[in-house]
C-alpha positions in Angstrom: 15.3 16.0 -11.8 17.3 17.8 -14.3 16.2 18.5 -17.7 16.4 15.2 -20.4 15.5 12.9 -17.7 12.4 11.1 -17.8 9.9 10.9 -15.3 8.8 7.5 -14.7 5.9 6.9 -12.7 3.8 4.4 -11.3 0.1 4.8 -10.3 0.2 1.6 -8.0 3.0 3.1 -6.0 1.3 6.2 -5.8 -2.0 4.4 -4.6 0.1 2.0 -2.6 1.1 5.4 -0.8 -1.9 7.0 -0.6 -3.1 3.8 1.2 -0.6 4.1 3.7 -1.4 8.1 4.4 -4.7 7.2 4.3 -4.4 4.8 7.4 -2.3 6.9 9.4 -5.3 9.8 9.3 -7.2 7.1 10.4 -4.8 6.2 13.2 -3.6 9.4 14.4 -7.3 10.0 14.4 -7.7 7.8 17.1 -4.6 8.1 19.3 -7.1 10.5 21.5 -3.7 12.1 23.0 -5.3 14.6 24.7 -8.2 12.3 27.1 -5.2 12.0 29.2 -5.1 15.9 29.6 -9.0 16.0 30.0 -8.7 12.9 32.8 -6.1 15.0 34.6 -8.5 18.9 34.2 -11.2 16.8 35.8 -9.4 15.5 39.2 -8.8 19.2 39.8 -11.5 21.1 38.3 -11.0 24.5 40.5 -7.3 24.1 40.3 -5.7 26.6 37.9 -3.9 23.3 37.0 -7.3 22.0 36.1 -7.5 25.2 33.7 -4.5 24.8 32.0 -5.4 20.6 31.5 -8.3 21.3 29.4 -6.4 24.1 27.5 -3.3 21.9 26.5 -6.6 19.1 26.0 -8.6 21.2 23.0 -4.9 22.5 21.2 -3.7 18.9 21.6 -7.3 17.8 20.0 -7.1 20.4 17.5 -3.7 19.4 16.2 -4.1 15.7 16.2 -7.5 16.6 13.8 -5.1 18.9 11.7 -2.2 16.3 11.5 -5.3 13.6 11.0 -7.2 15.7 7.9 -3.6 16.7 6.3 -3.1 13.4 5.5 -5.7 12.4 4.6 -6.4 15.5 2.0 -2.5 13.7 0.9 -3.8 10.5 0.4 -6.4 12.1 -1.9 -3.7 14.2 -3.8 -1.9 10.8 -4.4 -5.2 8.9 -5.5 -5.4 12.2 -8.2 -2.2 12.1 -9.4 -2.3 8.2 -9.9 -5.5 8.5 -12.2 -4.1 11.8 -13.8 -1.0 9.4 -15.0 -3.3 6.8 -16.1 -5.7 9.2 -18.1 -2.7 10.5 -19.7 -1.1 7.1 -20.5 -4.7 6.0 -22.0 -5.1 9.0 -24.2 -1.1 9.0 -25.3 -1.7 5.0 -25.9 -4.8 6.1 -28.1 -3.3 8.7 -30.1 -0.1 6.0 -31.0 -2.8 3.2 -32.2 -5.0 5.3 -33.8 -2.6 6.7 -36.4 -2.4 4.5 -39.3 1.4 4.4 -39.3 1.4 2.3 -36.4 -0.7 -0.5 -37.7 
């Protein structure tokens, strides 16, 4: 945005979005990529394989619950900004119609 242009923003879009981040923290929550890794460390359990299975299964676990909470701490950025815009617009809206030049 270059300077002189106006912002124009839209708190349902930026709910709309925040919805949609929302469910995919719920989703990637629950892809459980790394049971696979932990079904595979338990056939071989000895194995150095079997070692390297559950390994790959907590880092896998821990970056799905990273990738999960980020966007879901994004959804809740959105949510803030949306009710930022609309405080602002409600305050601006009463400073206009409470000055007796606009009545």
């Amino acid at each position: 945005m270059s300077d002189g242009e106006e912002l124009r923003v839209d708190p349902g879009v930026l709910r709309g979005a925040a919805g949609g981040f929302r469910g995919a923290s719920t989703d990637i929550a629950g892809l459980g990529v790394d049971v696979p890794l932990g079904d595979a460390a338990a056939g071989m359990p000895s194995l150095a394989t079997g070692n390297a299975c559950r390994s790959a299964q907590t880092s896998m676990a821990d970056q799905m619950k990273a990738a999960a909470d980020d966007s879901r701490e994004f959804a809740e950025s959105l949510d803030k900004a949306a009710a930022g815009y609309e405080t602002t617009d409600r305050a601006a809206e009463h400073t206009i119609r409470s000055n007796p030049l606009a009545n």
